[in-house]
C-alpha positions as CSV (number, residue, x, y, z in Angstrom):
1,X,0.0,0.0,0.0
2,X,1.2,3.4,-1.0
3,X,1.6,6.0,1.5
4,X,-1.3,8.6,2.5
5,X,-0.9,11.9,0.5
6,X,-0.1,14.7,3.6
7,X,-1.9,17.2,2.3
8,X,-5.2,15.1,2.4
9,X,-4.3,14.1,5.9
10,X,-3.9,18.1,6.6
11,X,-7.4,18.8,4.9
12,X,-8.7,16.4,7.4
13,X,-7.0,17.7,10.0
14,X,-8.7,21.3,8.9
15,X,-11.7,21.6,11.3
16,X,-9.1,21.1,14.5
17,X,-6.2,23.5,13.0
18,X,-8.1,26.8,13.9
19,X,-7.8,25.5,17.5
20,X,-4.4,24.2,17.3
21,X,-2.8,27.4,15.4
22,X,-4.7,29.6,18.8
23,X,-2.6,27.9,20.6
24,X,0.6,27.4,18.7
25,X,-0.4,23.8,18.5
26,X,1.2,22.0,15.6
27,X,0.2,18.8,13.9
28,X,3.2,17.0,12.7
29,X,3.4,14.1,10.2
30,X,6.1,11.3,10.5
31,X,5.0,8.9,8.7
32,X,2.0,7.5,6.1
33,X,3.1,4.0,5.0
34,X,1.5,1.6,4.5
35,X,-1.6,3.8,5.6
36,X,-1.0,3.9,9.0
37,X,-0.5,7.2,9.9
38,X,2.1,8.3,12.5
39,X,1.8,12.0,13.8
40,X,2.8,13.7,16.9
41,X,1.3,17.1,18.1
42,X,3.8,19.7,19.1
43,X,4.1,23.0,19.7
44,X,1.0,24.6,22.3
45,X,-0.1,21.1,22.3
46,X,2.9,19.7,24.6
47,X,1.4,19.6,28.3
48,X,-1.9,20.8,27.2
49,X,-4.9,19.3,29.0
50,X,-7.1,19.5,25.9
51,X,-4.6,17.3,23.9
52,X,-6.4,14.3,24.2
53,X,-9.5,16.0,23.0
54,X,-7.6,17.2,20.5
55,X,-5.7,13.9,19.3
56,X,-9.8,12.2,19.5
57,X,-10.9,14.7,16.9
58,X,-8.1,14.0,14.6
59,X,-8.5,10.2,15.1
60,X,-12.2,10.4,14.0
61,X,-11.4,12.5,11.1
62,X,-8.2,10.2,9.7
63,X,-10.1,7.2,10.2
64,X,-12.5,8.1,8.2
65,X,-10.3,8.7,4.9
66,X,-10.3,5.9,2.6
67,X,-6.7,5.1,2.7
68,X,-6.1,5.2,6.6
69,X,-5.3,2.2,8.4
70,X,-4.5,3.3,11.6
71,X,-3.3,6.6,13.3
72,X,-0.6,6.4,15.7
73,X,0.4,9.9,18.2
74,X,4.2,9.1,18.9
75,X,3.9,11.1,21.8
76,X,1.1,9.0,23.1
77,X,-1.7,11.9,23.3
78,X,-5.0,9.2,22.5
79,X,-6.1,7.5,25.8
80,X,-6.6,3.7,24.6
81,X,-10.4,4.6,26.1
82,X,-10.7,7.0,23.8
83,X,-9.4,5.2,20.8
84,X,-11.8,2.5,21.5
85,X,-14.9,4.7,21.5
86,X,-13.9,6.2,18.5
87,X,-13.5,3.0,16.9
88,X,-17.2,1.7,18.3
89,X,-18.6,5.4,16.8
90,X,-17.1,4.6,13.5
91,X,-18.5,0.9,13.5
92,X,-21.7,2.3,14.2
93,X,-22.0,5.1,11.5
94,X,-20.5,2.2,8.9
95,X,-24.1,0.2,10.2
96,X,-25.5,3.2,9.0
């Protein structure tokens, strides 16, 4: 599998970037291989007791693209908790 184009994972990203860049929050992409999408939030973000909200809103929206395996936040700011429920929303709106 060929890796995720950046700019469509920034697009996605687009709802959550007004927030991040009022914060000096910056979304950083390592990696899209294989469609798994590895990305740590710096900047603002680093300490910030909203990251996790913030790292749950970019989860939803990645996972929802096509080509997206998996997201990974290398600076571990997605809660497993939250991963999961994210994951059981998404089964539910594919139900849909």
């Amino acid at each position: 599998m060929a890796e995720v184009d950046r700019e469509k994972i920034l697009a996605s990203v687009g709802p959550v970037q007004a927030v991040l860049d009022a914060h000096d929050g910056e979304v950083n992409i390592v990696s899209t291989e294989d469609g798994i999408i590895s990305i740590s939030l710096e900047g603002g973000c680093t300490g910030c007791s909203a990251t996790p909200m913030t790292a749950m809103q970019i989860y939803y929206s990645l996972m929802k693209l096509e080509d997206v395996q998996d997201v990974v936040f290398l600076n571990g700011e997605l809660p497993e908790y939250m991963r999961a429920f994210i994951d059981d929303k998404l089964n539910l709106e594919d139900e849909d």
